[in-house]
C-alpha positions as protocol buffer text, in pm:
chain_id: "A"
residue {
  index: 1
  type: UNK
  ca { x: -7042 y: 3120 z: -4663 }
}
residue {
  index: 2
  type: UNK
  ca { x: -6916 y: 2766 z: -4753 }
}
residue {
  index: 3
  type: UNK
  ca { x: -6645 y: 2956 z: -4904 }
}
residue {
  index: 4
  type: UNK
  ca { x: -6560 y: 3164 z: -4542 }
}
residue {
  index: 5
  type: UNK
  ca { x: -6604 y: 2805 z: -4342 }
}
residue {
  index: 6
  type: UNK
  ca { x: -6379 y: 2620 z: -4522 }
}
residue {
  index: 7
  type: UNK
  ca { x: -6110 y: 2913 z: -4481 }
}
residue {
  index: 8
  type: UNK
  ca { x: -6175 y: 2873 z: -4059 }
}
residue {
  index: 9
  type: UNK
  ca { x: -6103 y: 2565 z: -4097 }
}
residue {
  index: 10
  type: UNK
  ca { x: -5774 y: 2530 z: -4253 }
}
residue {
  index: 11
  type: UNK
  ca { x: -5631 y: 2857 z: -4036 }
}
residue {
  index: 12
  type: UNK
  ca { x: -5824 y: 2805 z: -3682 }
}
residue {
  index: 13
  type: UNK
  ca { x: -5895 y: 2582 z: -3406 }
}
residue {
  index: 14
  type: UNK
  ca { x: -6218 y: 2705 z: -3193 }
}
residue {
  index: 15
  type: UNK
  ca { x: -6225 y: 2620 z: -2856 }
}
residue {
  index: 16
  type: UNK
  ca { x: -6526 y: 2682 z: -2674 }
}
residue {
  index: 17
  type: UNK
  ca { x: -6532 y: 2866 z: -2319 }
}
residue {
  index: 18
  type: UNK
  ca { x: -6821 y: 2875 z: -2131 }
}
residue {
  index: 19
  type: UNK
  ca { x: -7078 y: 3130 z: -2177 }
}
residue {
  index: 20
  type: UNK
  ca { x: -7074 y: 3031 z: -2541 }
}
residue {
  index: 21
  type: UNK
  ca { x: -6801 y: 3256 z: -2629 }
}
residue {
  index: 22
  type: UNK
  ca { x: -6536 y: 3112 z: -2924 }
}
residue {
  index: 23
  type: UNK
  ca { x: -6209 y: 3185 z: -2925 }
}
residue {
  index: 24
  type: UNK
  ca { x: -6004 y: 3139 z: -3218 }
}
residue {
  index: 25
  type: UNK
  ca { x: -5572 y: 3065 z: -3319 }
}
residue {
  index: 26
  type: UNK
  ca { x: -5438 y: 3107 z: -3603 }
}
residue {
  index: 27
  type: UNK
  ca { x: -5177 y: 2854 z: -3691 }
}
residue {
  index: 28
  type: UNK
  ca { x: -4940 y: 2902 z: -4026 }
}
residue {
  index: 29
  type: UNK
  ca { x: -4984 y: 2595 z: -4228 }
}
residue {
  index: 30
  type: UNK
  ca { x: -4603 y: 2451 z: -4252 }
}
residue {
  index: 31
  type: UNK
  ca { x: -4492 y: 2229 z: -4538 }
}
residue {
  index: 32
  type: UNK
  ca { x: -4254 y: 1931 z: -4593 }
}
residue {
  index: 33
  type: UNK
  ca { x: -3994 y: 2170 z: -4756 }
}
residue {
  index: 34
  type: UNK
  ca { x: -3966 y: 2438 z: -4391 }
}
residue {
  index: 35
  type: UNK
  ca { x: -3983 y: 2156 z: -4172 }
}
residue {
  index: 36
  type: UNK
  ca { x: -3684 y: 2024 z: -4417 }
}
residue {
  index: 37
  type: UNK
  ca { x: -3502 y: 2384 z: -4383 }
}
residue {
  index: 38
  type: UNK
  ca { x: -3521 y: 2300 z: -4012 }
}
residue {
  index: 39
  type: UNK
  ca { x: -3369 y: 1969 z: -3922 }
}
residue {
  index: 40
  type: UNK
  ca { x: -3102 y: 2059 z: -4237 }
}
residue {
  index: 41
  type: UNK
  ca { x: -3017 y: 2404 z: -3973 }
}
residue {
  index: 42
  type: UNK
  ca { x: -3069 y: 2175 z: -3656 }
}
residue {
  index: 43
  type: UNK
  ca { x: -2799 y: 1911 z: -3804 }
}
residue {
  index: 44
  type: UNK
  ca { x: -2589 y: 2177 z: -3995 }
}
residue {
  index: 45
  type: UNK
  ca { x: -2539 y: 2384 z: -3605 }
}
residue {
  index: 46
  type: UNK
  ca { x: -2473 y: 1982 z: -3463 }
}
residue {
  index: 47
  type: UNK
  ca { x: -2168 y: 1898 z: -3723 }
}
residue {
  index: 48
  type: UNK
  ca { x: -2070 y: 2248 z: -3689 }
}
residue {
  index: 49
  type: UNK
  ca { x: -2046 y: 2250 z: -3298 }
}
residue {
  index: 50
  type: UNK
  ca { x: -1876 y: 1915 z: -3354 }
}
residue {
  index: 51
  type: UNK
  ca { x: -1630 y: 2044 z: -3599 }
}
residue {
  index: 52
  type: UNK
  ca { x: -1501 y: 2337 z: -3403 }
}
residue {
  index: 53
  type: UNK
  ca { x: -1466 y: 2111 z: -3053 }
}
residue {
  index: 54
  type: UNK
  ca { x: -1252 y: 1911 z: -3266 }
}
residue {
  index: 55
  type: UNK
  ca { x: -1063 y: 2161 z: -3404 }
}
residue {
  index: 56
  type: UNK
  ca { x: -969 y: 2370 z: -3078 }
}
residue {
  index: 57
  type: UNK
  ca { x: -930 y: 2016 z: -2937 }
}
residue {
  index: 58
  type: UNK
  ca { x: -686 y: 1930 z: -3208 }
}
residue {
  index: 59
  type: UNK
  ca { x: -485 y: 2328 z: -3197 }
}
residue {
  index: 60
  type: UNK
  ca { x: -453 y: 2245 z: -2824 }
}
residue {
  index: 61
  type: UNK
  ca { x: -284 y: 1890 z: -2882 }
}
residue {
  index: 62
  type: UNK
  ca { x: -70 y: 2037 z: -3152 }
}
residue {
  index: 63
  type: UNK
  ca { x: 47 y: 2353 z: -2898 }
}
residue {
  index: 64
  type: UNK
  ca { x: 61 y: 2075 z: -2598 }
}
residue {
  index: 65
  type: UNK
  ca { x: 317 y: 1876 z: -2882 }
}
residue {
  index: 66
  type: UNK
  ca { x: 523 y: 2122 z: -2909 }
}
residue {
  index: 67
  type: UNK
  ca { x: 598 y: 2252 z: -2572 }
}
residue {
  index: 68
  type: UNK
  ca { x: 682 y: 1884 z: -2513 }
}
residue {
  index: 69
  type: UNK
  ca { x: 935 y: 1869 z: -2767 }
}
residue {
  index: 70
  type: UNK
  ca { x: 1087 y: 2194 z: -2664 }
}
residue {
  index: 71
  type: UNK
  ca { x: 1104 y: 2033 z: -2307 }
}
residue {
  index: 72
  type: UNK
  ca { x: 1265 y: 1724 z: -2442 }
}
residue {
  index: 73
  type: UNK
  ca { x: 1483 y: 1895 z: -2659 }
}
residue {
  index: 74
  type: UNK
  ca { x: 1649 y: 2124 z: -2396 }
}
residue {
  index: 75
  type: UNK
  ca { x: 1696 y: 1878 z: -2178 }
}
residue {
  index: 76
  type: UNK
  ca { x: 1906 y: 1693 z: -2438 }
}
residue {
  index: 77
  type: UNK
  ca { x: 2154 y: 2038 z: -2469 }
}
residue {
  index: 78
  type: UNK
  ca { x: 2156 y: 2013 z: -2064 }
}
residue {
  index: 79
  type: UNK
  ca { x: 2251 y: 1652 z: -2088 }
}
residue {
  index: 80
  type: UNK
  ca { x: 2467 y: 1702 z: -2365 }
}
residue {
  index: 81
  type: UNK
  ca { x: 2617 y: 2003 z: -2129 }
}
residue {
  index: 82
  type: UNK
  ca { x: 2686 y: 1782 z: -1823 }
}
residue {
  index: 83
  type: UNK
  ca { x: 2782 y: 1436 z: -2014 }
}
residue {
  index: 84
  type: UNK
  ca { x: 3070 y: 1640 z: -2213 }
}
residue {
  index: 85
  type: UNK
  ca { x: 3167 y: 1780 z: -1808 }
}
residue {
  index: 86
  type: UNK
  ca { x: 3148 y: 1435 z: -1696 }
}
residue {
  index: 87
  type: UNK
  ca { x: 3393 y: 1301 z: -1958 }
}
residue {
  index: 88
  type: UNK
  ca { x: 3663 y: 1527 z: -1860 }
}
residue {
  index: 89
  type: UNK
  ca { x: 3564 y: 1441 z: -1497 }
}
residue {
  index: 90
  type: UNK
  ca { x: 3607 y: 1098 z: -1558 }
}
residue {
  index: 91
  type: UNK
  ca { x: 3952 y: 1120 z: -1755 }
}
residue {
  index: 92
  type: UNK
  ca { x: 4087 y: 1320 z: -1442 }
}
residue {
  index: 93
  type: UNK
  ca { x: 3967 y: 1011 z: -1271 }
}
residue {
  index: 94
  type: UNK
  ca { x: 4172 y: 751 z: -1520 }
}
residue {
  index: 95
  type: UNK
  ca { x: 4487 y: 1012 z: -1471 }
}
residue {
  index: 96
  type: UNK
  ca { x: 4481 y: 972 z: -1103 }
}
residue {
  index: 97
  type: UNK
  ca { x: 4416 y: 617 z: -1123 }
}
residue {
  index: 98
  type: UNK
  ca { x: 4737 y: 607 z: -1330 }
}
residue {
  index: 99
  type: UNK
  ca { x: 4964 y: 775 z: -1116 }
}
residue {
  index: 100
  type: UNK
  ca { x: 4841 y: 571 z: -773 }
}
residue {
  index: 101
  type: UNK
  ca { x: 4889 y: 284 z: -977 }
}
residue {
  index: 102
  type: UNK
  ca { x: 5274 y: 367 z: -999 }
}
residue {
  index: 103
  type: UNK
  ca { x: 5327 y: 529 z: -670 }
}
residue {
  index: 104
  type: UNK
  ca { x: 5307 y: 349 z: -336 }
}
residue {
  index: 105
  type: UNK
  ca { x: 5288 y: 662 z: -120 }
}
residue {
  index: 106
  type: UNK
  ca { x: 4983 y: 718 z: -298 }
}
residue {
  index: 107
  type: UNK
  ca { x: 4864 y: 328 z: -269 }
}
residue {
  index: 108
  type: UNK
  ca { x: 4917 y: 398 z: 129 }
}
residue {
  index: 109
  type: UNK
  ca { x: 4678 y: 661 z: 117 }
}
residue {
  index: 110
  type: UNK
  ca { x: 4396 y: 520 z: -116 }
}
residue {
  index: 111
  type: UNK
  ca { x: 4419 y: 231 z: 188 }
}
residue {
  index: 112
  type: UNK
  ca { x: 4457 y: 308 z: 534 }
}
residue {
  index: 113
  type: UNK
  ca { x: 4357 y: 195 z: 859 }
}
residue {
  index: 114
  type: UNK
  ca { x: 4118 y: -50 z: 676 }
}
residue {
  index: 115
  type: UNK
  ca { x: 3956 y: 233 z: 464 }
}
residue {
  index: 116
  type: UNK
  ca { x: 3931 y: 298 z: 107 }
}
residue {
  index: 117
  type: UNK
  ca { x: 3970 y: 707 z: 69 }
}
residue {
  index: 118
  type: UNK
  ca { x: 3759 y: 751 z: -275 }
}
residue {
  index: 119
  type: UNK
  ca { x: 3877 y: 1074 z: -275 }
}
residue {
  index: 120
  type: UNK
  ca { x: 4219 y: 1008 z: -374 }
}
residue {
  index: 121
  type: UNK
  ca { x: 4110 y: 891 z: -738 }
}
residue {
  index: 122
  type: UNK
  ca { x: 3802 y: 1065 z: -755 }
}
residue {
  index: 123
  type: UNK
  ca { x: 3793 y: 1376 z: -566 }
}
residue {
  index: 124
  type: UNK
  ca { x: 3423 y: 1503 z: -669 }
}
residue {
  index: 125
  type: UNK
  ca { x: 3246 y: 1168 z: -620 }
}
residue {
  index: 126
  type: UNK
  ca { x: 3203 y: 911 z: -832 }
}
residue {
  index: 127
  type: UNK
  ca { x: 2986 y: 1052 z: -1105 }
}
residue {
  index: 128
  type: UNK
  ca { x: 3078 y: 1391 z: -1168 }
}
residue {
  index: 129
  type: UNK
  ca { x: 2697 y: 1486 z: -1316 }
}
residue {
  index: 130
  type: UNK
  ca { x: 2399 y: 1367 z: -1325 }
}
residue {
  index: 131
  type: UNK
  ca { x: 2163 y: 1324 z: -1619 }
}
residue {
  index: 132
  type: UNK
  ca { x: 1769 y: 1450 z: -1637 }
}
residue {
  index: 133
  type: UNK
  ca { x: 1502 y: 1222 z: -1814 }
}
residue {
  index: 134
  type: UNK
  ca { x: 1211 y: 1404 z: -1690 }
}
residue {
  index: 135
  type: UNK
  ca { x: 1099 y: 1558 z: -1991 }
}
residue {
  index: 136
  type: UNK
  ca { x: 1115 y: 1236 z: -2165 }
}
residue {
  index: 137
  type: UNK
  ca { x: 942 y: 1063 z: -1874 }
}
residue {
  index: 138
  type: UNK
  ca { x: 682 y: 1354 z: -1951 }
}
residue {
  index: 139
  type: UNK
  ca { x: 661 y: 1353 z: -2268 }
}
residue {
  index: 140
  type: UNK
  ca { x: 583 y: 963 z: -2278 }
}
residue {
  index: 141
  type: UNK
  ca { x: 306 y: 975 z: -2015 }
}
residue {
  index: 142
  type: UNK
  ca { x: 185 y: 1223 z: -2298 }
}
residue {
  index: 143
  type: UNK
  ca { x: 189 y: 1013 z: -2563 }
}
residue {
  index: 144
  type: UNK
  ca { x: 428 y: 1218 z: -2773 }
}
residue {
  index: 145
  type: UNK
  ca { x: 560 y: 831 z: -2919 }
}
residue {
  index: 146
  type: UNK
  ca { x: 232 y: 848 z: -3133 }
}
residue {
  index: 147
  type: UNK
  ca { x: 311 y: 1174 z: -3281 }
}
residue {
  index: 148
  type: UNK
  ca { x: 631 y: 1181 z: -3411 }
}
residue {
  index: 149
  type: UNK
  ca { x: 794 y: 944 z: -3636 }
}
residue {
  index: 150
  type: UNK
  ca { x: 943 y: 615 z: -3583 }
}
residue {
  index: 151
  type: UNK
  ca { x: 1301 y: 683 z: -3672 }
}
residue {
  index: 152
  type: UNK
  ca { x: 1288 y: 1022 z: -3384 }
}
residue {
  index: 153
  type: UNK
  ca { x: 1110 y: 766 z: -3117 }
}
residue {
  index: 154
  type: UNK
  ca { x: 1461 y: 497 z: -3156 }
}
residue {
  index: 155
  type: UNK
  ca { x: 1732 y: 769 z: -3148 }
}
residue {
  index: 156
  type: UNK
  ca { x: 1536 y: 918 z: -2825 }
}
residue {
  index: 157
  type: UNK
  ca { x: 1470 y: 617 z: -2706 }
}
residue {
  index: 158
  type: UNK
  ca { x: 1871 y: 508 z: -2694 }
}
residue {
  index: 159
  type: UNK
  ca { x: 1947 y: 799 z: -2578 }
}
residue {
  index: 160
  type: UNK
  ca { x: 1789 y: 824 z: -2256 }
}
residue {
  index: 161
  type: UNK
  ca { x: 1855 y: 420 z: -2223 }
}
residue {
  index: 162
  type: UNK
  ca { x: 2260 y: 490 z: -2245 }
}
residue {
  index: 163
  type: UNK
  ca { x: 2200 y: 745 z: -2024 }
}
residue {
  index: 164
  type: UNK
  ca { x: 2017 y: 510 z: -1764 }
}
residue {
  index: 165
  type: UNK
  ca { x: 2358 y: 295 z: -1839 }
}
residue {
  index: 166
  type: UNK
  ca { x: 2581 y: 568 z: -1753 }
}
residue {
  index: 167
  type: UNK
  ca { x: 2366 y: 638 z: -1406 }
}
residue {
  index: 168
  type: UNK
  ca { x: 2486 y: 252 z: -1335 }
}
residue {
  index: 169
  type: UNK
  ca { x: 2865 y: 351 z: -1234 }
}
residue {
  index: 170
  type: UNK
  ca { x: 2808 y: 463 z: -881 }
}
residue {
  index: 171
  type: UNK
  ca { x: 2674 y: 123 z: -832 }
}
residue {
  index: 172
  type: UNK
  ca { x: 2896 y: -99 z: -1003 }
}
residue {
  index: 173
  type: UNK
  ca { x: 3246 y: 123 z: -861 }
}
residue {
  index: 174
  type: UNK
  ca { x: 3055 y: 102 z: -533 }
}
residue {
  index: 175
  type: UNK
  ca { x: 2997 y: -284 z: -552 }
}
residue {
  index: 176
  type: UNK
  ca { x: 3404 y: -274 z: -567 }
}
residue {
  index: 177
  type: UNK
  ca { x: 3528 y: -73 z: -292 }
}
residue {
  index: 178
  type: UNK
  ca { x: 3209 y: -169 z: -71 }
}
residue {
  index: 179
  type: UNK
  ca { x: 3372 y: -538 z: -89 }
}
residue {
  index: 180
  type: UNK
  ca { x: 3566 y: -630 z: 174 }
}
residue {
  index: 181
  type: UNK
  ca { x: 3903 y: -695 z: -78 }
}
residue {
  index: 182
  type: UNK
  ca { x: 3925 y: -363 z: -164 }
}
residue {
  index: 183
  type: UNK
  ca { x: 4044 y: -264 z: 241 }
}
residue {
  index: 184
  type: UNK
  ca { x: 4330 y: -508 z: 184 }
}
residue {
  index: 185
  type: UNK
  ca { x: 4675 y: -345 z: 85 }
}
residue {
  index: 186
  type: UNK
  ca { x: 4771 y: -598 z: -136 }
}
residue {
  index: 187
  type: UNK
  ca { x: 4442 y: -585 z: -357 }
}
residue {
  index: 188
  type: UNK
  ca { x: 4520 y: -246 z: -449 }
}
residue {
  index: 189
  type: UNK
  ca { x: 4602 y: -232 z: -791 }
}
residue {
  index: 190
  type: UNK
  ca { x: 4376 y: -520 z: -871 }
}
residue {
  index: 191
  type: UNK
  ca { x: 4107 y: -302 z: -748 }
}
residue {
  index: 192
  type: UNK
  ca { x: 4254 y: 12 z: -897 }
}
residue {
  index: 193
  type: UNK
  ca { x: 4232 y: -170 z: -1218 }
}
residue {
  index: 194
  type: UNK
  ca { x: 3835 y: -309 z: -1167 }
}
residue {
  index: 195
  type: UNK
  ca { x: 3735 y: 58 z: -1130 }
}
residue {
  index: 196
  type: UNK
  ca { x: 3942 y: 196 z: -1418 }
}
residue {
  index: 197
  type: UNK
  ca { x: 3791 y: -100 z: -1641 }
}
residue {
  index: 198
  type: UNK
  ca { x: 3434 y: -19 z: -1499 }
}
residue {
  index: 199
  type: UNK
  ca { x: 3445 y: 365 z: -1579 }
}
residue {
  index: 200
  type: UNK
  ca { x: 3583 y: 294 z: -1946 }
}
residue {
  index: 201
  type: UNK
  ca { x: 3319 y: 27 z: -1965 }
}
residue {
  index: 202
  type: UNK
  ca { x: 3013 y: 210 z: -1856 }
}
residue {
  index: 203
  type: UNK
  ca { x: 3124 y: 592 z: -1918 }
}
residue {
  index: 204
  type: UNK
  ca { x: 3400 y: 638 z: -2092 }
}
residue {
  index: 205
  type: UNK
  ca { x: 3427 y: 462 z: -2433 }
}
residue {
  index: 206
  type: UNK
  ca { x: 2972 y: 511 z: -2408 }
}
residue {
  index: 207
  type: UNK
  ca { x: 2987 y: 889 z: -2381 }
}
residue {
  index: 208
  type: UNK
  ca { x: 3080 y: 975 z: -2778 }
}
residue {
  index: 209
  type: UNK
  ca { x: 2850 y: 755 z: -2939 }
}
residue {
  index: 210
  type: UNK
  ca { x: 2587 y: 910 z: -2665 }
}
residue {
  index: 211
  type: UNK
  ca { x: 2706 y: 1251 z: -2755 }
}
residue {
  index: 212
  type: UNK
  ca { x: 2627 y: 1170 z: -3108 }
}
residue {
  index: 213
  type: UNK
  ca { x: 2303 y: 1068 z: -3093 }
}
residue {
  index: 214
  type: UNK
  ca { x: 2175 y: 1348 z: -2873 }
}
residue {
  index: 215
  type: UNK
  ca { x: 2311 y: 1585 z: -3215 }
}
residue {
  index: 216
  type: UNK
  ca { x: 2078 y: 1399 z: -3421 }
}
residue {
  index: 217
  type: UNK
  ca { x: 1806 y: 1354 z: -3150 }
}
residue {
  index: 218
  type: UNK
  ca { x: 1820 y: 1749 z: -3153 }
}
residue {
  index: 219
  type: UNK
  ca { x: 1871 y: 1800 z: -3556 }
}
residue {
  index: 220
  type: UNK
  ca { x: 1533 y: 1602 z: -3577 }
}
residue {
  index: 221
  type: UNK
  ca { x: 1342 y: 1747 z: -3242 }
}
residue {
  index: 222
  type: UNK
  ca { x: 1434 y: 2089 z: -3388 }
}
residue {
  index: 223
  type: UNK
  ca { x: 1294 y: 1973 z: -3734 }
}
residue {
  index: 224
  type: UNK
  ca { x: 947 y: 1939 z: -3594 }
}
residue {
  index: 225
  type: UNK
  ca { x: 970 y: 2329 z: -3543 }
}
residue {
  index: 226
  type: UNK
  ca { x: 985 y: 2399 z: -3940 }
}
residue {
  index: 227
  type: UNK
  ca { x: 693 y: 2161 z: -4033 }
}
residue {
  index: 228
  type: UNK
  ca { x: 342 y: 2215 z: -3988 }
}
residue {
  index: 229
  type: UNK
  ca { x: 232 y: 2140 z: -3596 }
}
residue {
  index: 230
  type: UNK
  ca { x: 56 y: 1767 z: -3578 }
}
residue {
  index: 231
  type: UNK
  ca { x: 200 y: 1594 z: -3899 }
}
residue {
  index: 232
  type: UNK
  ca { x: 444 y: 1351 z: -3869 }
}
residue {
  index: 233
  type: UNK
  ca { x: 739 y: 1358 z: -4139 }
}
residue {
  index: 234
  type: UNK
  ca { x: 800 y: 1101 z: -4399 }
}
């Protein structure tokens, strides 16, 4: 008997209902070791949520990386495209600037009844293209600077600053003929000259050092393609 009540009450809680009637549950005793098992599975399913969140999170930045520098990277071949149309643009320009410059016929016509007829030197306006940056604008908002290397951030970086020089000719030729000098007949050749230096200065003599470093901006873009996604090179 002392035996039995010592077993009931190690395995049972009685609770009493009325009429005197006993109920009884059963509990499993539990030691230190299961409860153990238990926070070790609770903290093992914690780290390994964690761990996957970060790694989908970390596939997706690597995938979201890449279609960036894809982005970037064609829209240096466009550039590249419309700077080399540009240049022979702009050397049609110089020709025609040339030829007025020895022909008074053609002086008459540049200036006439107090207008300045563009058209005559530059028959397609005065920048023949235009250059994108909205990939790189993109990419930037993106953070891409943090994850690729230094030496790939400076090359882009000139690049696309050139090309914000080159977008600065329609200004500066238009600062020229916009002034009042330019109407005058007798300015002509100075001004002929002013836009001739201006396109050399901000185009011409720019566009194959710009044409070079959108090569190597691409050797290097396309470089991230052949190395594992998300490390930077050395």
């Amino acid at each position: 008997m002392k035996k039995e009540a010592n077993f009931q009450n190690e395995h049972a809680v009685e609770v009493l209902y009325p009429k005197n009637h006993k109920k009884k549950y059963v509990y499993p005793i539990r030691d230190w070791k299961e409860y153990l098992g238990e926070s070790f599975m609770i903290v093992f399913s914690v780290f390994l949520a964690l761990f996957l969140t970060e790694r989908v999170s970390k596939l997706h930045e690597r995938e979201n990386t890449k279609n960036l520098l894809k982005s970037i990277e064609a829209e240096l071949n466009h550039n590249k495209k419309a700077l080399l149309e540009m240049q022979d643009y702009n050397l049609v320009v110089f020709s025609k600037i040339d030829s007025v410059l020895v022909d008074k016929k053609l002086q008459k016509k540049l200036v006439s009844k107090d207008e300045f007829h563009l058209d005559v030197i530059a028959p397609h306006g005065i920048q023949y293209r235009f250059l994108d940056n909205d990939a790189w604008a993109i990419g930037k908002n993106n953070n891409i600077i943090s994850k690729i290397d230094i030496e790939t951030v400076s090359i882009l970086t000139k690049v696309y600053e050139n090309q914000d020089r080159i977008a600065k000719i329609e200004d500066e030729v238009a600062k020229v003929i916009f002034d009042r000098s330019s109407r005058d007949p007798r300015q002509v050749r100075k001004t002929l000259i002013l836009i001739k230096d201006i396109y050399r200065g901000w185009v011409v003599d720019r566009v194959p050092g710009l044409l070079s470093q959108m090569d190597s901006a691409i050797v290097k873009i396309e470089r991230y393609q052949l190395i594992v996604p998300g490390k930077k090179t050395e």
